[in-house]
N, C-alpha and C positions, 0 to 999 in steps of 0.2 A: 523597138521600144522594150526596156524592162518596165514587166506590170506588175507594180508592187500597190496594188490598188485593190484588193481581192474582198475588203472586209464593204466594200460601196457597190461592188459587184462585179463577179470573174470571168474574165475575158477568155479564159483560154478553157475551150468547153471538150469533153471527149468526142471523139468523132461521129460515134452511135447517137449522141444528142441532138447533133447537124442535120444528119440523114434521117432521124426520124421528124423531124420538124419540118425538112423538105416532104418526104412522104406524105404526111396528113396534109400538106398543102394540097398535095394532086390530088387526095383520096378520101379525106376526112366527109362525114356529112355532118348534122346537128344529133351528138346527144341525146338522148331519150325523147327525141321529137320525131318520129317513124320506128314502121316496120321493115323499111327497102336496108338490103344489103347496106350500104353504108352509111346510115344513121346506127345500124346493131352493131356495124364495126367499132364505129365512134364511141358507140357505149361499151363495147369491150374494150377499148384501148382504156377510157378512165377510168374503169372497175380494175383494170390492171394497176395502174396508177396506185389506185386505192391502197391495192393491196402492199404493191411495194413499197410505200411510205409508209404504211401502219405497220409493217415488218423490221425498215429500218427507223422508227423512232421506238418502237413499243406500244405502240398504239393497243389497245385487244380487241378491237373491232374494223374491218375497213369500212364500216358503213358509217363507223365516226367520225373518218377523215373526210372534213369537207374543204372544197377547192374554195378558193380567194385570188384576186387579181395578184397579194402578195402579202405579204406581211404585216402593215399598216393595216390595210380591210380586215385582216385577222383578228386581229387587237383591237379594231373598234367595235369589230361582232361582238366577241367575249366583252370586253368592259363595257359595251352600251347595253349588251341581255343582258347582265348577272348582277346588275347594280340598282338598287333604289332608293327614294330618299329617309333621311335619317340611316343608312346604315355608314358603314367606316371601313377603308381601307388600308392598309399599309404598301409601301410601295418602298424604292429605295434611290439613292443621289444617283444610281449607276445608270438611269434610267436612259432611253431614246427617246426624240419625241413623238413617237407612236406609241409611247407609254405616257408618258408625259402629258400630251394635251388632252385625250379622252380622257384621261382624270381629270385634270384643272376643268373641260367644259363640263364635269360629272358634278363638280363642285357648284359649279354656278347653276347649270340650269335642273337637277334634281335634288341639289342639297347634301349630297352624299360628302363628307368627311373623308378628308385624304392625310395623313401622316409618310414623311419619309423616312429610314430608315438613313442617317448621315455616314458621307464617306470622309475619311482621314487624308493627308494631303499624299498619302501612296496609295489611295481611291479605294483604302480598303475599309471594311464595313466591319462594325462589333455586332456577333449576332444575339447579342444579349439587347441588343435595342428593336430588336423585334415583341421580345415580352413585356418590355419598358412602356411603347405602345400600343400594345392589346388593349382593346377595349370590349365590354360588354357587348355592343353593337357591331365588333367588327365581324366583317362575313369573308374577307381574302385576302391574300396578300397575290401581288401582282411585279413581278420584277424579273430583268431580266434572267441570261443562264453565263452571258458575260458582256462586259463592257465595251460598246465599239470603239470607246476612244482607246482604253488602256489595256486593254486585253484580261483582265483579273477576272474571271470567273467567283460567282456564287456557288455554295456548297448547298445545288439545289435539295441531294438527300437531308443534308438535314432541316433546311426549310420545309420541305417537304414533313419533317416527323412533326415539327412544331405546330404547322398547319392543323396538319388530322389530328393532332393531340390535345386543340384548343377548338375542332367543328372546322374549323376554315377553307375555303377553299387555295389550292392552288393555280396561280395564274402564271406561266411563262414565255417569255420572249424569248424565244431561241432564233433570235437571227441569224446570230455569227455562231450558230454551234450546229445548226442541224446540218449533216451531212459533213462534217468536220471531227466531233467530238462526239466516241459511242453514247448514244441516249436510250434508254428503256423508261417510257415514261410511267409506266407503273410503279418501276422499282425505285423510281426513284421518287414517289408520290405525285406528279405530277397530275393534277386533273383538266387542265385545257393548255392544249401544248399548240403555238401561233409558231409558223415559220413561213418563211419566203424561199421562194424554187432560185432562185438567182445569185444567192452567195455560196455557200457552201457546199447547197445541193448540186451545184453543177447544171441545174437549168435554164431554159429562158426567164426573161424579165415575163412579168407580168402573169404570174405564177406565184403560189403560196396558198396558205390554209390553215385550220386547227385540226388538231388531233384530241375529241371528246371521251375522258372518260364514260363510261354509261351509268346512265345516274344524274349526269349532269346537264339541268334544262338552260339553253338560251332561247331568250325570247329573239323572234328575227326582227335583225335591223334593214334589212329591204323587203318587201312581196314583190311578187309578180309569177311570169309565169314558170313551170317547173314541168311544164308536158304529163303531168297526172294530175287528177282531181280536178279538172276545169272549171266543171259546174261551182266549187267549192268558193264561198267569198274569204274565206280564208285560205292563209299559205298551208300544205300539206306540214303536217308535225313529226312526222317521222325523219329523221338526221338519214342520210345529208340533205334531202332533200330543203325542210325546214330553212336550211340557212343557203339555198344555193339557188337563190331566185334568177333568171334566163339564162343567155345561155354562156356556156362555157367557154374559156382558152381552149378549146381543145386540140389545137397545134401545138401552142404551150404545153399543155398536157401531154403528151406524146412525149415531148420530150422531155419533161419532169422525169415521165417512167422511163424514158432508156437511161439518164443520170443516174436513178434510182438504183436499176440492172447495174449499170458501171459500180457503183459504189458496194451494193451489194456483194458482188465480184470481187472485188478488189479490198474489200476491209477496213469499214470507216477508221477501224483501230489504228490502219496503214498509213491511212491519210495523215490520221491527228500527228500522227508519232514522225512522220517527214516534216509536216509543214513546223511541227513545235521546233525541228531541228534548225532547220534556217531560219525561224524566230530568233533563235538563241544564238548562231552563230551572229547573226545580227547587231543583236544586242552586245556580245561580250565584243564585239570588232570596234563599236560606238561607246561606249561607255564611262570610257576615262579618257576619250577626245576631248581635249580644254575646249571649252565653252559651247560642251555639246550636255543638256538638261533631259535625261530619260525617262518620263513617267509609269507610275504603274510600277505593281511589287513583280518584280521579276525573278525572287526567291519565291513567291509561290509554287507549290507544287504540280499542279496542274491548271493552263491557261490558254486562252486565247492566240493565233499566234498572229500576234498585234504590238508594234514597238512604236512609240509615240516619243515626239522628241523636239527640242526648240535647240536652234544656234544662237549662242549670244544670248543679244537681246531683238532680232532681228525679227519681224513680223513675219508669219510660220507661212503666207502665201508670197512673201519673196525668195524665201526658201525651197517651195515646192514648185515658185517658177525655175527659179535655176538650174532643179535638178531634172524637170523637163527639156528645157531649153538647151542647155549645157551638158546632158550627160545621157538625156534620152530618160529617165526614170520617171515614170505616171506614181506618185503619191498623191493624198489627199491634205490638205491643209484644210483650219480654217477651227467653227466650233463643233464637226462633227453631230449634231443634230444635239447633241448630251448639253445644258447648256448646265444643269447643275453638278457636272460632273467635274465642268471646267473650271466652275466657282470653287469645288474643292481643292481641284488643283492647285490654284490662284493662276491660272491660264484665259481669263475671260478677255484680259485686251490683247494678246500675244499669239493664241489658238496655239496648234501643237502641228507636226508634220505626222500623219501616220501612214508609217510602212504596215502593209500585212500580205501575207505569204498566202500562198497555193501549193497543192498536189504538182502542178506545173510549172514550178521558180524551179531555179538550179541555183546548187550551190554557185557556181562563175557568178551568175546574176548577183546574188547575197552580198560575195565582197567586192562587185563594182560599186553596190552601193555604198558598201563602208565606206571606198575608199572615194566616193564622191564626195559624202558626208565632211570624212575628213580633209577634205581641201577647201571646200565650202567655208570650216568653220577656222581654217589656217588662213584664207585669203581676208575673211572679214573681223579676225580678230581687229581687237581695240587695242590702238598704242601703249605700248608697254605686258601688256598682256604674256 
């Protein structure tokens, strides 16, 4: 199988990440729940962790990367603490629905004001309609760092200056960039930074977390237990603990941290700068194939490496049956989770085919897929076409 499926979660993991996941099987015990030899291991292997994601995002603390089953649980920590009623958020059309529906249930059941910031039909955003929205009341803007359907990246720096320039806070989804695209969340203002260990990062599923500016309180959206302060009727306040109520992935964990090492190692910059290249070879291979429809500005400068694409007028999961069935190729069809992203498009009854790339595609891979593409869209042109 070519796995061009990397931006839903990547299959082909480094080898350090297997072997560590194997190891904590046999050896791991619980987390800050003992004093015996492998309960202190378990806690040095996720204070390791710690440190190596708050190294490679930018984090300035590892006591402020707190672990989450993944990305979703991330985003509903952050947007369910930091929001109450009457205040206002801006968000933007580019959005997942692990952004998406914690706002809209923000809406209904605390009353909190949501605005989005609209995409253009090449899913790009004016960011002068971020000032357009500001309101007295508003306390954050919340958006992702790029698009999963279209790949177009936010220019989180300067969201970021607008933010603190106006009080506000920042809020980011970096699904498809952590571990993909260099991130310094300082530098780039970012004050809670949510990612999942399974795309980019190169880890297991069921994995992910925020990265907390300090300074920055969430109230917790679970309690329970956390192995200190027992007697306590409340959850301990000190980060991570605060938000990291029983007990951990700490398999997952393990291997979060050897991804992390790989990545470390090897130069997230390395990464970005391979995968954008068989993005692109990609794209210019499809591009001006008759009746093949590319979305997403692919003149931006720097993006995602994500190509989205319809045949014809053919419904985008006949398309991605074929090129499983027919040629071997795992892509994603369908609405990709974005459903206002698709409404920009004008893609809501058609969905889109999305290829996206990894550290581990080769280029052969790249242009079998063109050239699947292009037969796909030769075999089922419309007469006369």
């Amino acid at each position: 199988m070519i796995y061009l499926d990397n931006a839903a979660t990547t299959l082909h993991k480094p080898p350090q990440v297997i072997d560590a996941v194997a190891e904590a099987m046999r050896s791991m015990g619980n987390a800050s729940r003992g004093a015996h030899q492998v309960s202190l291991s378990a806690s040095r292997t996720v204070y390791e962790a710690r440190c190596r994601i708050a190294r490679l995002l930018g984090c300035p603390r590892p006591d402020h990367v707190v672990f989450t089953c993944n990305a979703t649980e991330a985003l509903n920590i952050a947007i369910g603490g930091l929001f109450g009623p009457g205040e206002h958020v801006i968000s933007t059309d580019l959005e997942h629905n692990s952004v998406l529906r914690p706002l809209y249930r923000l809406e209904r059941e605390r009353d909190v004001a949501v605005d989005f910031v609209p995409a253009d039909r090449m899913g790009r955003v004016d960011y002068e309609d971020f000032a357009r929205l500001l309101r007295p009341e508003t306390k954050a803007i919340v958006c992702t760092h790029a698009s999963n359907l279209t790949g177009n990246m936010l220019d989180l720096a300067r969201i970021g200056r607008f933010a603190h320039e106006h009080g506000l806070l920042l809020v980011a989804d970096c699904s498809q960039t952590a571990g993909t695209v260099p991130i310094d969340m300082t530098a780039l203002g970012i004050d809670v930074l949510c990612f999942t260990g399974h795309k980019g990062l190169m880890g297991p599923q069921g994995t992910g977390g925020l990265c907390i500016r300090p300074g920055v309180e969430i109230r917790p959206w679970k309690v329970g237990g956390s192995g200190v302060q027992s007697y306590s009727c409340t959850q301990p306040q000190e980060y991570p603990t605060r938000l990291e109520a029983g007990t951990h992935n700490g398999h997952g964990l393990a291997g979060l941290s050897a991804a992390a090492a790989f990545l470390l190692e090897v130069g997230v910059e390395n990464v970005h700068k391979k995968e954008l290249a068989l993005a692109r070879r990609f794209y210019e291979g499809v591009r001006t194939v008759p009746g093949v429809t590319v979305y997403g500005d692919h003149g931006a400068g720097d993006r995602a490496a994500i190509v989205a694409l319809n045949v014809w007028d053919m419904d985008s999961g006949e398309i991605s049956d074929a090129l499983t069935e027919e040629y071997g190729i795992a892509t994603r069809p369908g609405a990709h989770c974005a459903p206002r992203m698709h409404q920009a498009l004008g893609t809501v009854e058609q969905g889109a085919v999305r290829f996206s790339f990894s550290y581990f595609n080769t280029e052969q891979e790249t242009d079998e897929a063109i050239r699947a593409v292009e037969t796909i869209a030769e075999e089922t042109a419309p007469e006369g076409a």
